[in-house]
C-alpha positions as CSV (number, residue, x, y, z in Angstrom):
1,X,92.2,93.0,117.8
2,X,89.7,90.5,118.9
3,X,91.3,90.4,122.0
4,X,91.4,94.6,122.8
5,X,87.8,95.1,121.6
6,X,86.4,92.2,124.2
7,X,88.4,93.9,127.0
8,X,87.2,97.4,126.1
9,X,83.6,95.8,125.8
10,X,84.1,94.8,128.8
11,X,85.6,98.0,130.5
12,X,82.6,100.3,129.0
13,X,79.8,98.1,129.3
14,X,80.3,94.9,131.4
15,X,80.0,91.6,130.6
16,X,80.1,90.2,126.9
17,X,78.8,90.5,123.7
18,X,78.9,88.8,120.5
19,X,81.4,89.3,117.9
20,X,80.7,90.1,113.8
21,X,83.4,91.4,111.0
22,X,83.2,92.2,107.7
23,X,85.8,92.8,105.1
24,X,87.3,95.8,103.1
25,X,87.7,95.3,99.5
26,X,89.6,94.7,96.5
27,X,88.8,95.0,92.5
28,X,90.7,93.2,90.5
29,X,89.6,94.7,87.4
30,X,86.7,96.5,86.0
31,X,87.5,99.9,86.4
32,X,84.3,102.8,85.8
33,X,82.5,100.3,84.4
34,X,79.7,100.1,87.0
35,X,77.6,103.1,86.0
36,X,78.2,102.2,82.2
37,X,76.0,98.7,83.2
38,X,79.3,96.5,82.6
39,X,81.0,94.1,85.2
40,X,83.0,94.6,88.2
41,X,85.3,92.2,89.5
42,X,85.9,92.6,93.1
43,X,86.8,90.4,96.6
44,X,86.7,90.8,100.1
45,X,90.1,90.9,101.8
46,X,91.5,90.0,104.7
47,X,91.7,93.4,106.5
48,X,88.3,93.9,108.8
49,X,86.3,96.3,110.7
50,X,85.4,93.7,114.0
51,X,82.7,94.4,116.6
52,X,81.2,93.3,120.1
53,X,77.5,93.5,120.1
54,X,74.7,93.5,122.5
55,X,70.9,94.2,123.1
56,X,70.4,96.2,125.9
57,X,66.7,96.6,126.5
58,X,67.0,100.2,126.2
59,X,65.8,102.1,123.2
60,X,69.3,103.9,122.8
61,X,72.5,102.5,120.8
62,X,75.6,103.5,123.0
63,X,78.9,102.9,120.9
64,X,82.3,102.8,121.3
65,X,85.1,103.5,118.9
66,X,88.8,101.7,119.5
67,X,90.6,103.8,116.8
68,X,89.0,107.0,117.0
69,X,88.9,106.5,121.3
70,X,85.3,108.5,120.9
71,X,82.0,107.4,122.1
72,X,78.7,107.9,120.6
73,X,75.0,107.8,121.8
74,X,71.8,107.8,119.7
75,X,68.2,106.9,119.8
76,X,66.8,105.3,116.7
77,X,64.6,107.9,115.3
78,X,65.0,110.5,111.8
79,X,66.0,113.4,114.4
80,X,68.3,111.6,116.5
81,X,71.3,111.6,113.9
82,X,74.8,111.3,115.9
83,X,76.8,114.5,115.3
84,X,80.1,112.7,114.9
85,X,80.8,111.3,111.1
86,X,81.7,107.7,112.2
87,X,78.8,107.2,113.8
88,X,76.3,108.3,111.0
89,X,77.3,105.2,109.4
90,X,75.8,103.2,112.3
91,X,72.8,105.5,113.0
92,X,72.1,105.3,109.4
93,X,72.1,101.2,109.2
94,X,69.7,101.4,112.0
95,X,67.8,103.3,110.3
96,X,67.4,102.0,106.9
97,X,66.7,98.4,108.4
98,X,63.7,100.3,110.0
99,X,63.0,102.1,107.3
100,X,62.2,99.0,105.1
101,X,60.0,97.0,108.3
102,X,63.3,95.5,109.9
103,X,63.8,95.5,113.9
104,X,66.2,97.3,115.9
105,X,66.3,97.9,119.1
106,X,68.5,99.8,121.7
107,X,72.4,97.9,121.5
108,X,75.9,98.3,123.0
109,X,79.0,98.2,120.5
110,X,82.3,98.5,120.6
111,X,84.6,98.2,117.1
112,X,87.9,98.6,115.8
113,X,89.2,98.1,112.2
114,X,92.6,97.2,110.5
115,X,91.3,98.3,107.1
116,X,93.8,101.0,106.0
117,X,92.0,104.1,105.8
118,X,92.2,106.5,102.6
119,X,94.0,103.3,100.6
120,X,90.8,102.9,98.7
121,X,89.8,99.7,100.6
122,X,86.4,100.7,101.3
123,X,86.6,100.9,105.4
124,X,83.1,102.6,105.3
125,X,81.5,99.6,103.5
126,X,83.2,97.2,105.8
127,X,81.5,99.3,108.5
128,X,78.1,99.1,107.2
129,X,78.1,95.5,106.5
130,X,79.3,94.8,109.8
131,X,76.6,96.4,111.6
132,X,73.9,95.3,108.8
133,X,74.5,91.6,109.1
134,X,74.8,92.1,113.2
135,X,72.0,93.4,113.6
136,X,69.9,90.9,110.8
137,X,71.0,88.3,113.0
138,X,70.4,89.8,116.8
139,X,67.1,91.4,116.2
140,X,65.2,89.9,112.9
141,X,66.2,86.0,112.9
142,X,68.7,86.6,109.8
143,X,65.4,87.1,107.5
144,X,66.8,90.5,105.2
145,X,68.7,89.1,102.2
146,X,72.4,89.6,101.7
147,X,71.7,92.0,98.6
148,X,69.0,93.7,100.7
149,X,72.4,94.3,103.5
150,X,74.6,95.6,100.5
151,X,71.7,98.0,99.5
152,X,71.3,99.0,103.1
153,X,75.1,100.2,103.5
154,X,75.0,101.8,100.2
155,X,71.6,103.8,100.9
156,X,73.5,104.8,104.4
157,X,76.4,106.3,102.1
158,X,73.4,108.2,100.2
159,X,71.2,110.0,103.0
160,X,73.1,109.7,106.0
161,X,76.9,109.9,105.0
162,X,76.6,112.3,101.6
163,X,78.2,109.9,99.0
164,X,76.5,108.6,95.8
165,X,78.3,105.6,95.7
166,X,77.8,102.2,93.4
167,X,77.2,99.2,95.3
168,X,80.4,97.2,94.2
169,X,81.6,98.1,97.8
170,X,79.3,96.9,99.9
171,X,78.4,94.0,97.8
172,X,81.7,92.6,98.0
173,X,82.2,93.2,102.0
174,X,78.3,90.8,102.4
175,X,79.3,88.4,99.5
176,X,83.5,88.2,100.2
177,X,84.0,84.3,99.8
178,X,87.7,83.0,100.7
179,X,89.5,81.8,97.8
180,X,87.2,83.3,95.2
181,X,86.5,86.5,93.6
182,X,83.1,87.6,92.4
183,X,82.0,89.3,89.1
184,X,78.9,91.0,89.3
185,X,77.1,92.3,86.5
186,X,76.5,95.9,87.4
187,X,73.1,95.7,84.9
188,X,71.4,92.9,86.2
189,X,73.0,92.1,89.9
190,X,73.6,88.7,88.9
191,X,76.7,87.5,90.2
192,X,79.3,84.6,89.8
193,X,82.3,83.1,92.3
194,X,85.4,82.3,90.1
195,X,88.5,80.4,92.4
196,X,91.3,83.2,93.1
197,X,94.0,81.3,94.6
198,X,97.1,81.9,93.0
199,X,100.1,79.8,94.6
200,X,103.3,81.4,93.8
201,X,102.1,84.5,93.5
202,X,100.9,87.3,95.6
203,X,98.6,89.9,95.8
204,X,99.9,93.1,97.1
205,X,98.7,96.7,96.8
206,X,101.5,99.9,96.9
207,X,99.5,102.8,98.0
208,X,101.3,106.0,96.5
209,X,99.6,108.1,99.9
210,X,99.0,110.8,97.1
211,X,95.2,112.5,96.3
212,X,95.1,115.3,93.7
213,X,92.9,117.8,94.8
214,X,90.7,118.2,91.3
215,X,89.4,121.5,90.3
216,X,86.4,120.2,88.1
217,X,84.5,117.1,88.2
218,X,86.3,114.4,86.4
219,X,84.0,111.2,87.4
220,X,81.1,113.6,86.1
221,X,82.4,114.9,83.1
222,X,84.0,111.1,82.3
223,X,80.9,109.8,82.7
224,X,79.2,112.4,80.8
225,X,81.3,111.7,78.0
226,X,80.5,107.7,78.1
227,X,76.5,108.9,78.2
228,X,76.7,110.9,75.0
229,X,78.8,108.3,73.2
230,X,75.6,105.4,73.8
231,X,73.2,107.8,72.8
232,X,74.9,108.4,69.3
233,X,75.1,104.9,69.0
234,X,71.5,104.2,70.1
235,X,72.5,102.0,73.1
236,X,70.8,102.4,76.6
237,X,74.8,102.4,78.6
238,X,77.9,101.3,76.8
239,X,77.2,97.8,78.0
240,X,75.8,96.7,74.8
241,X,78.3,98.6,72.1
242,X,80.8,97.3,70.1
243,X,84.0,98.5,69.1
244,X,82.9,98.2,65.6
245,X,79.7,100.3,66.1
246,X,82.3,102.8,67.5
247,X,85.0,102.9,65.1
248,X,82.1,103.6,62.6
249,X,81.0,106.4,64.5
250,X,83.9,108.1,65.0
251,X,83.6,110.8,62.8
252,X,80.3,112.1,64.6
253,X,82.4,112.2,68.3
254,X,85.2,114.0,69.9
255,X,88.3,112.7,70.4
256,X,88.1,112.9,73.7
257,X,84.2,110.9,74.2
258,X,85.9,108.5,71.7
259,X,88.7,107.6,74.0
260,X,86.3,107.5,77.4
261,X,84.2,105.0,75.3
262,X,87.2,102.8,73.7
263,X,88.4,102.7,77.3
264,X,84.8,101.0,78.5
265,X,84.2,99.0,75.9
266,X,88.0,97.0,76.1
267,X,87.4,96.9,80.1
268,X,84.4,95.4,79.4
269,X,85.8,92.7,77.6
270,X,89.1,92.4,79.8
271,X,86.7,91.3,82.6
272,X,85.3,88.6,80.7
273,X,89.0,87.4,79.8
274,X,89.9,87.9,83.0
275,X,87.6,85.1,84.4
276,X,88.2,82.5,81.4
277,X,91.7,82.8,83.0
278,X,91.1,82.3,86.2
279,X,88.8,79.2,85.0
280,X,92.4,78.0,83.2
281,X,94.4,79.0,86.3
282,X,96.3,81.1,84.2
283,X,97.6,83.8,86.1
284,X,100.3,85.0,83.1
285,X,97.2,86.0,81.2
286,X,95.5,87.9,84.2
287,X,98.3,90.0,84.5
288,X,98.6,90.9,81.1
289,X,95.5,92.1,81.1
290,X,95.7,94.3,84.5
291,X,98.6,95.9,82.2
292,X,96.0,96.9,79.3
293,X,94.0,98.2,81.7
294,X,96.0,100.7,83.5
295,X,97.4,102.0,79.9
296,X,93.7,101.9,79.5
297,X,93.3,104.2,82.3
298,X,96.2,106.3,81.9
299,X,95.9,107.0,77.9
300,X,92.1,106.5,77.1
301,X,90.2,107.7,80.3
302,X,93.0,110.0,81.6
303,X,92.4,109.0,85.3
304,X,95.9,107.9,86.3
305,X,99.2,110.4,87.2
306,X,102.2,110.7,87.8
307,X,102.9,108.7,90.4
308,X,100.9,106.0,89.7
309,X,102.5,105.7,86.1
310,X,105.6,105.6,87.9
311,X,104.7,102.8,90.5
312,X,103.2,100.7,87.3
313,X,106.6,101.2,85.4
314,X,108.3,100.2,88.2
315,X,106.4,97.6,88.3
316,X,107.1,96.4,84.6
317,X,110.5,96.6,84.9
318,X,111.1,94.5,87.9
319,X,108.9,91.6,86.2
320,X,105.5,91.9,88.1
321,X,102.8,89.8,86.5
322,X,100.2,92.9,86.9
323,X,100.2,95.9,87.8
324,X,97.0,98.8,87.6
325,X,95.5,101.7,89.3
326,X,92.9,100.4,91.3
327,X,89.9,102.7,92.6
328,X,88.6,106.1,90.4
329,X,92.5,107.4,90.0
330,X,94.1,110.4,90.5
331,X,95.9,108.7,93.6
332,X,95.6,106.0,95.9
333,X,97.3,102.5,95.0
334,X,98.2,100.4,92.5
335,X,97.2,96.3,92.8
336,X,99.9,94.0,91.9
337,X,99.9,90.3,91.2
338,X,103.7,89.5,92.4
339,X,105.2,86.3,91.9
340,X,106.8,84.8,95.3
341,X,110.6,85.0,93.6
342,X,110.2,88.6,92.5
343,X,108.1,90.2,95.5
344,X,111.5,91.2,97.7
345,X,112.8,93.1,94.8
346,X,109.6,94.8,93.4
347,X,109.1,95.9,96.9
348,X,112.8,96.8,97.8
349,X,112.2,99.0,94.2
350,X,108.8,100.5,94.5
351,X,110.0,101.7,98.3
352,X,113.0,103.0,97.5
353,X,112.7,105.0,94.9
354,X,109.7,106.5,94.8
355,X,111.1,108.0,98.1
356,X,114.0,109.1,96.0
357,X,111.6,110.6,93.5
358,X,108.3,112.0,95.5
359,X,110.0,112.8,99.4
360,X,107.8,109.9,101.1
361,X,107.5,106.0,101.1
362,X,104.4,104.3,99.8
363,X,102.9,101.9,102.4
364,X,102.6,98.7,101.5
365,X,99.8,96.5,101.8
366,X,99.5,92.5,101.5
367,X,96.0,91.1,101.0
368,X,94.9,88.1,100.9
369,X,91.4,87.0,99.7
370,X,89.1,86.2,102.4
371,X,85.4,85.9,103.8
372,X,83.0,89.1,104.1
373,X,80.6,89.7,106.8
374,X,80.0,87.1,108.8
375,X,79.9,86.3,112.6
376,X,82.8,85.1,115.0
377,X,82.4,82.0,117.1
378,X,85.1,81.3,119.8
């Protein structure tokens, strides 16, 4: 990839640039937590968006995409917004460094990506933090803060790119860290590295290529259901109840906000397990508890389906550590941790008969856990 984006660099604009990446995304666990003020648990992978940068004393950005084979050109003020999608995301970085007394001047780019689109691994993010971190360090000395770069991506999703998105994604594509996952506190933004290197196992994701269309607002009415719940209980977010304070409520709650909350308030916890295991190097344990939360998922917030079930089962019966939904649900992939004897099989499984069952293959991806944005040197 390195290689094609230096040559096409060279092709549309002569001479050389420098080169940045950043990472797509995994979350381990820690699913709809974020906007009840619990904990995610994500890491960068080792799938990128890459790109050749460079100033060129003009006052317009000219880009060039590999995988879309389209060109864009833009100059840097509120009216000058690209038409195409894909580049709104980099129109919209310039813009919000601006916006908050950065520099950026007129550049040449061209990128490519081997994030798999739609599978839930944040390509858009990866975008964003590429660009952000490029152009901290070509045109204002590397003096915006990482956080400030993850809340420039996610402020680009808001006003430029129409998605009110948290900021687990872009946080984890500045703040990736090979070897390590992170667990950020969604309340507070503080954040912790725990070691993620499990030898004998692997991490892999099997992407079911399914998205139900939904009629109604499930996120909305889910979340919703989590805000009524802490305001019988007299908590600002779920964050700070217990399932004792709960259980003595129930009476007073529907079935249905009781499940959403007992859903949030065990995830909250399995997060917290989650890294004590990691600090053992107990991977058994991890698993387990990826288990709890897809039935967690599936049964309580009611944001799996079929096919995902049926990818998880699979999973259990061919002896996979963990298995869950990973991402907001009604589709997409499932994350599982995969010991090295059992991955041929559990693969050889998954592939073959969810054809046999749905028409079509899930794709499979293996991810290993890797460094976010930063900048290539030769």
């Amino acid at each position: 990839m390195k290689e094609k984006i230096q040559e096409e660099f060279k092709k549309h604009f002569g001479g050389k640039g420098t080169l940045y990446a950043s990472a797509g995304r995994i979350n381990l666990i820690g699913e709809h937590t974020d906007y009840n003020g619990g904990f995610v648990f994500p890491g960068a992978i080792d799938k990128v968006i890459m790109a050749e940068i460079r100033p060129n004393k003009t006052d317009k950005v000219r880009v060039y995409s590999i995988d879309i084979d389209d060109n864009a050109e833009f100059e840097l003020n509120e009216e000058d917004a690209p038409k195409q999608q894909w580049a709104r995301y980099i129109f919209g970085i310039c813009r919000e460094i601006i916006k908050r007394g950065g520099t950026v001047k007129g550049f040449d780019a061209v990128f490519a990506g081997n994030v798999p689109l739609g599978a839930g691994l944040s390509s858009s993010a990866a975008l964003e933090s590429c660009f952000a971190f490029a152009l901290n360090d070509l045109f204002n000395g590397n003096t915006i803060d990482k956080f400030e770069l993850a809340r420039i991506g996610q402020s680009t999703e808001h006003n430029y790119c129409g998605v009110n998105c948290g900021i687990m994604d872009q946080f984890a594509s500045v703040f990736g860290k090979k070897g390590n996952l992170m667990r950020l506190d969604c309340r507070s933004m503080e954040f912790e590295y725990f070691p993620f290197n499990p030898r004998g196992y692997k991490l892999v994701l099997v992407d079911s290529v399914v998205k139900h269309e939904l009629v109604d607002s499930p996120y909305n009415k889910r979340r919703q259901s989590c805000e009524r719940v802490a305001k019988r209980l007299g908590v600002e977010t779920l964050r700070d109840a217990t399932k004792e304070a709960l259980d003595a409520a129930k009476s007073d709650i529907s079935a249905e906000d009781y499940s959403r909350a007992k859903f949030v308030i065990e995830e909250k916890e399995r997060v917290l397990d989650v890294c004590d295991a990691l600090n053992r190097g107990d991977y058994e344990t991890v698993g387990q508890l990826m288990y709890a939360t897809h039935n967690g998922l599936s049964k309580d917030y009611e944001v799996s389906c079929e096919e995902l079930d049926f990818l998880n089962d699979i999973a259990k019966e061919c002896g996979v550590t963990g298995s869950r939904i990973m991402g907001g649900g009604f589709g997409g992939c499932t994350i599982n941790l995969v010991a090295d004897d059992k991955y041929s099989h559990f693969i050889e499984e998954a592939t073959k008969r969810f054809n046999e069952k749905y028409g079509h293959e899930p794709k499979i991806y293996d991810v290993v856990i890797s460094d976010g944005a930063r900048k290539i040197t030769e």
